[in-house]
N, C-alpha and C positions, 0 to 999 in steps of 0.2 A: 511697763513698756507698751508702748498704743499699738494697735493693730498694724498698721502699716509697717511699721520697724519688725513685728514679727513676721510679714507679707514678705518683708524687704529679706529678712536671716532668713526665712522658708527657700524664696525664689533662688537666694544665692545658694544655699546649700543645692538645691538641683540642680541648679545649672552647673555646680561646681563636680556633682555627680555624674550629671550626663556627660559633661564636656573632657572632666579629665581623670576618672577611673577608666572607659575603657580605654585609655593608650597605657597607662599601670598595668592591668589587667595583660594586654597584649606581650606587655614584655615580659610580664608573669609566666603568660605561654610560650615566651620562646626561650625563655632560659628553660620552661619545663621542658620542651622540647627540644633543648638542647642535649639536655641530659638523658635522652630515650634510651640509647645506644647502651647506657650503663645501667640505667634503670628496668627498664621495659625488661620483655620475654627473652632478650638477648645475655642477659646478665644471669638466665633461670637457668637449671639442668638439661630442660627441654630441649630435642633436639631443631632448635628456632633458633634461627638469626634473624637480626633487625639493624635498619639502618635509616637515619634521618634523611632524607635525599633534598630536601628545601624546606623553608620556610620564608614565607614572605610576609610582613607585617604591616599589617595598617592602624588607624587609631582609634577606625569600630570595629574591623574587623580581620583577620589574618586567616591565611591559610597555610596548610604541611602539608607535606607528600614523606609516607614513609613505605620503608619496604622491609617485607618477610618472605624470606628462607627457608621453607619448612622440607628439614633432610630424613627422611624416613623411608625414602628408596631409590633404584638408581638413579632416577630424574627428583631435582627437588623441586615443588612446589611451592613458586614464588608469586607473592599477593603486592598490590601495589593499593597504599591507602591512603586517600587524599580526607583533609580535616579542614574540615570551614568552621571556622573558631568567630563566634559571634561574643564580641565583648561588651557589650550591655548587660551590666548586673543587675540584680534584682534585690533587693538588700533583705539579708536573713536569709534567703535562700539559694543564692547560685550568682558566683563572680561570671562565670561564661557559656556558654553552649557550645558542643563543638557538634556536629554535623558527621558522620563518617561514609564515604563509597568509599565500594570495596571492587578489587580489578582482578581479575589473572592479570598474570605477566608471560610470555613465551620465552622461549630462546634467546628470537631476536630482541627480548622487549619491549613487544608490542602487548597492550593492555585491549583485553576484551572482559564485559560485564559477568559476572558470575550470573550460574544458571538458573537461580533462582534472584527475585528481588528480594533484597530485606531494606529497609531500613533502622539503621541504627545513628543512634547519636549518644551523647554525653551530657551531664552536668557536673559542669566542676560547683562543686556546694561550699556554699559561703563560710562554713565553719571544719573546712577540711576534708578531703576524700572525692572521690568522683559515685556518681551514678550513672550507669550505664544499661540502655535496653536496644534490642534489637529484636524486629518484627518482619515476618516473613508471612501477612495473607494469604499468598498460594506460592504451592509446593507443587510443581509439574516438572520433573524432570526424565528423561530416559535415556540410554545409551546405546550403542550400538548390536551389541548384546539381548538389547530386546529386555533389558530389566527396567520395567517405568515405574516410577513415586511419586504418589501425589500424596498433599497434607493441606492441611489450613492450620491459620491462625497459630502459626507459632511466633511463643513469646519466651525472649529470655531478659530476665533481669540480673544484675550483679551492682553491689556498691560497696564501699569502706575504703580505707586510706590505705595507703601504701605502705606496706611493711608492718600492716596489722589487721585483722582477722578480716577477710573479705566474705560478703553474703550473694546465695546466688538461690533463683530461683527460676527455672522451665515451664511452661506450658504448651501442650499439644495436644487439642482435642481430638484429633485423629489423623491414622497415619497408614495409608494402605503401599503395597509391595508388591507387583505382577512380575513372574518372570515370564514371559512366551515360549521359549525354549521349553522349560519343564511345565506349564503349566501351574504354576507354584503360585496361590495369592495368598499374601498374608495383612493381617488388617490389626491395626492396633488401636485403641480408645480413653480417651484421655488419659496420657502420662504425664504426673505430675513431678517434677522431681526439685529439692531445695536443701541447701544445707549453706555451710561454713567449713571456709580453707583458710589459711596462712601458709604462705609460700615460704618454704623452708632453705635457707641458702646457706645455714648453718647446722652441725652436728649439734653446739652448745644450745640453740635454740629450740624453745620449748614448739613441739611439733602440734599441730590442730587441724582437726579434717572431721567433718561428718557429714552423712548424707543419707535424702529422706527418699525412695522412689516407690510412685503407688501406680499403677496401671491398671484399668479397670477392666479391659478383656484385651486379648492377644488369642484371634483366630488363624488358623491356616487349611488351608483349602488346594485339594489337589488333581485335578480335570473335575472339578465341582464337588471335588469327597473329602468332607472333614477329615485332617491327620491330628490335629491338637487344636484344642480349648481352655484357657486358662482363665477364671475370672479371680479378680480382687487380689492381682499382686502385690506385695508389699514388699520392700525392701530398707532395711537399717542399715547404716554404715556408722563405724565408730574407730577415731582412731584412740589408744590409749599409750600416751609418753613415758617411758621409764627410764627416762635420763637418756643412757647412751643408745636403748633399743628402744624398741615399740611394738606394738599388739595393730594388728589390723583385726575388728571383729565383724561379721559381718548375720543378720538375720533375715530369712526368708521365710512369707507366709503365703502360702495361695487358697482361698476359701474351697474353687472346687475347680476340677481338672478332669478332661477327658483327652487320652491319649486314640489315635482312630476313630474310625466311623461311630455308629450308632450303639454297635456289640464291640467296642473298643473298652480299653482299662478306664475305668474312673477310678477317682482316689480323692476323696477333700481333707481340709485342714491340714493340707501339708507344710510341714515346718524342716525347714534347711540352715542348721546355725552351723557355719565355721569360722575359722579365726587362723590368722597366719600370726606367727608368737615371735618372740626376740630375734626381729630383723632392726640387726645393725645401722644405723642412721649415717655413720661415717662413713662406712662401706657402700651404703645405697647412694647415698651422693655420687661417689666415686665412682662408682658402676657408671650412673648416670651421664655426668662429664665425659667419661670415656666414652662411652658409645656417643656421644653429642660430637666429638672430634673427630670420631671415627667416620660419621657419616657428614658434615664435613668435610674432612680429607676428600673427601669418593665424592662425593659434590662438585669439586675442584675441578675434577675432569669427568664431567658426562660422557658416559658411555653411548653405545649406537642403539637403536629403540630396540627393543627389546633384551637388552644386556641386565645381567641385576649387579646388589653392591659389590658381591663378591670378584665379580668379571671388573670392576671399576678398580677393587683395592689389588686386586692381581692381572696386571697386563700380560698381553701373550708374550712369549721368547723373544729375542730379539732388538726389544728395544733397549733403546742403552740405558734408560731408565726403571728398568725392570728391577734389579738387581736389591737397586735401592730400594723401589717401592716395594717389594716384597718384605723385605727386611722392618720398615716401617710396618705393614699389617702385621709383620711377626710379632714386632715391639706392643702393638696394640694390642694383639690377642692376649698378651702376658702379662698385660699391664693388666684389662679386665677379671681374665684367672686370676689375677693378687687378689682385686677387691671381691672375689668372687668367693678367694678367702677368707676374709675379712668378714666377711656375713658369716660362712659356714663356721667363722670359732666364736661366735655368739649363741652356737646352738640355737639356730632356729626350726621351729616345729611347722607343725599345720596338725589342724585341730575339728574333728566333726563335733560340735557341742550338742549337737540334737537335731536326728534325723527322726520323722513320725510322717504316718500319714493313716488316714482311714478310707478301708474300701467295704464294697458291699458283703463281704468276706470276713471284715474282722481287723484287725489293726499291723500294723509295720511299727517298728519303734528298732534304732540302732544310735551306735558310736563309733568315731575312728581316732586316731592318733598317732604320729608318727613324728620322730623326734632323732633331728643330725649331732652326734655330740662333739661338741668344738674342743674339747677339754685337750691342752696338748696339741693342738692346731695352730701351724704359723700361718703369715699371709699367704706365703708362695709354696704353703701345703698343696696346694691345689695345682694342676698341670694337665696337657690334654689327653697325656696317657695314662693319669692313676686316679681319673675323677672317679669310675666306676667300683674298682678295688675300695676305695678309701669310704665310698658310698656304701660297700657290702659290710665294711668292719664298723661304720659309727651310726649306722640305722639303726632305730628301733622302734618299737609302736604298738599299739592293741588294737583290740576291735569288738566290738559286741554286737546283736542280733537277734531281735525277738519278732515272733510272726506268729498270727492266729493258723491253728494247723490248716482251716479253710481256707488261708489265702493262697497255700501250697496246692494244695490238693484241688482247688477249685480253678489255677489259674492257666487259659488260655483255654478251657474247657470248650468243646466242641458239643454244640446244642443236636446233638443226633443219637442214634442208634447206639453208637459206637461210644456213648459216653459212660454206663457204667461200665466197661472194660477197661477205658482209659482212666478212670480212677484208682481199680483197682490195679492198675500198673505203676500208679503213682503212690499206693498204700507200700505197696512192697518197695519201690525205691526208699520210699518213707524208714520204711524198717529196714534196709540195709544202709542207711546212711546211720538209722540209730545206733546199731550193734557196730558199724566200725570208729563208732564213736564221736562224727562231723556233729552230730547234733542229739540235743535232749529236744523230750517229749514227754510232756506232763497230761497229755491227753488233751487240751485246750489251746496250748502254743507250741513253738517249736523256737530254740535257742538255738544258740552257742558264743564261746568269746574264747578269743584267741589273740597269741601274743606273736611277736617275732624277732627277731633279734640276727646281731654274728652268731650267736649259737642255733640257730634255726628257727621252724615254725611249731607251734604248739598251738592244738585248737582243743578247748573243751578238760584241758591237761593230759591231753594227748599228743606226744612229738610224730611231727608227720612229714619237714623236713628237718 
């Protein structure tokens, strides 16, 4: 083929690219955006509503206006978001770009800018899925309150496809907190935080969540006097699927910690591992739902400023509508109690895996556990007058306790005159907690582990209730 003829298939391929992918493209996005209402946050457990309000399409480029609901107290917070959908593809990398501002909404409807700038936009990706980031340079906000925030440089990225495993990652170099009222600053420095979700919209679906969060220090300051110091937080999150339940497991590490000023508690290498254990997946959906309609419902008719949900789902005497709506909050509360059951007959726990820290003293090392037994539990076991009863007869749990004797004896010590008398006041508390049996003492530590139950408490194999 002579050069010209491949000049001639080059040119036409482009021109055929430029000229007629993006109106393809455009209608791409408005059937996508047709389908928000079902797709989108509106279709999730979360308590968000969505709604496409326009779209207008052109042949390079189109734009949406959508709107969120967000019900989570008496007034729902509603965002108004316009998309400018640039359809000029880039081949192999991204059919469109979409553009996103973001608005409040009032009452009336009227749309003012949020109080912080970000920008955020889109890449719908040539091989499936979107990428999404939004950036926030400066963070300057305050309220009337007298609590002001400043930050920089926040970044948030998230991408993957719809209906399978989504990646997210934050950045924030630093984040300071002024109350004026109390004098309260608190300052934070670089948090990092990333992981992987799937949005779960089924029980049968295999559940996926983790997450990574590191923070380099978190100071707080109070009329200019250190209260807490934390450097080199860590944090693991791990979700674990077991078909119809799941495990939330969760690890914390802090290199070193000072609690108060100067002559404040330090403690490093602190480690914080718990776990919340067989929470029901049917049940948690359900929970969820419910309280999404719930606050909905009470959405429907906003209350007068300062009213909360409860004043929304219970009107005063009087009205001819009372009756009903009461009966409605009744219906809901009982609806939630089921699924509320429904988790408690999966027997689910909560779980300390490993508490430790070291102080100038000597070391801390403990355990906890505690565990509902669902065994013999229907849904609508559960009610608002036998939650407590039913809670006394299916608890159960242990504990354990180890401590260098110096961390007892030495702790909150007063650097004066008055300090060897206060030790030995704390020798002899020492020694009658040993002899009524709270705690062992090997000369070097100080124990104990203790269990509990319907049958009572026992510490050390000692029943004490």
């Amino acid at each position: 083929m002579k050069r010209s003829q491949i000049a001639i298939a080059v040119g036409v391929v482009v021109l055929a690219w430029v000229a007629v992918v993006p109106g393809i493209v455009g209608m791409r996005a408005e059937a996508d955006f047709g389908k928000f209402d079902q797709d989108a946050l509106g279709s999730s457990s979360l308590p968000i509503s969505t709604k496409l309000a326009s779209f207008q399409r052109g042949w390079f480029s189109s734009t949406a206006k959508t709107e969120y609901a967000i019900s989570m107290g008496a007034q729902p917070v509603r965002l108004a978001v316009t998309h400018q959908v640039n359809q000029f593809a880039i081949p192999f990398y991204r059919w469109a770009k979409i553009t996103h501002t973001i608005a409040l909404v009032d009452d009336k409807g009227v749309e003012t800018p949020l109080p912080v700038k970000l920008n955020a936009s889109s890449d719908k990706l040539f091989f499936g899925g979107l990428s999404t980031s939004v950036a926030a340079p400066e963070i300057d906000w305050q309220n009337q309150e007298g609590l002001h925030i400043v930050g920089k440089n926040l970044n948030l990225n998230f991408h993957g496809k719809s209906g399978e495993t989504q990646k997210y990652e934050l950045n924030l170099p630093s984040l300071s907190a002024i109350s004026a009222g109390t004098q309260i600053n608190v300052n934070l420095s670089n948090l990092n935080l990333s992981g992987t979700y799937k949005d779960e919209k089924s029980a049968t679906d295999t559940w996926k969540q983790d997450g990574h969060i590191k923070v380099d220090s978190i100071e707080a300051t109070r009329n200019g006097n250190a209260v807490l110091k934390l450097q080199n937080l860590v944090m693991d999150t791990d979700l674990k699927d077991h078909g119809n339940n799941f495990d939330l497991v969760y690890q914390t590490k802090i290199d070193k910690s000072l609690f108060g000023d100067a002559n404040g508690v330090v403690a490093d290498e602190i480690h914080f591992d718990f776990s919340y254990l067989n929470l029901n997946k049917d049940g948690l959906l359900k929970i969820q739902a419910a309280s999404k309609a719930f606050y909905e419902a009470a959405a429907k008719a906003p209350p007068v400023a300062g009213a909360d949900v409860a004043a929304v789902a219970a009107p005063a005497a009087g009205d001819d509508s009372t009756d009903a709506k009461l009966a409605q909050k009744k219906a809901q509360m009982a609806m939630l109690m089921q699924h509320a059951g429904e988790l408690a007959a999966s027997s689910p726990g909560f779980r300390i895996d490993r508490f430790s820290l070291k102080t100038p003293n000597g070391e801390v090392a403990g355990t906890f556990e505690v565990n509902l037994d669902g065994k013999g539990l229907t849904p609508d076991a559960l009610t608002g007058n036998n939650v407590m009863a039913l809670l006394k007869e299916k608890i159960s749990g242990k504990g354990s306790l180890t401590l260098a004797r110096d961390v007892f004896l030495n702790a909150f010590e007063q650097k004066n005159a008055a300090a060897p008398a206060q030790r030995q006041m704390k020798e002899n508390q020492l020694k009658m907690y040993v002899n009524q049996g709270y705690l062992k003492d090997d000369g070097k530590q100080l124990s104990l582990e203790s269990t509990f139950g319907p049958q009572g408490v026992v510490v050390n194999g000692k029943r004490i209730m």
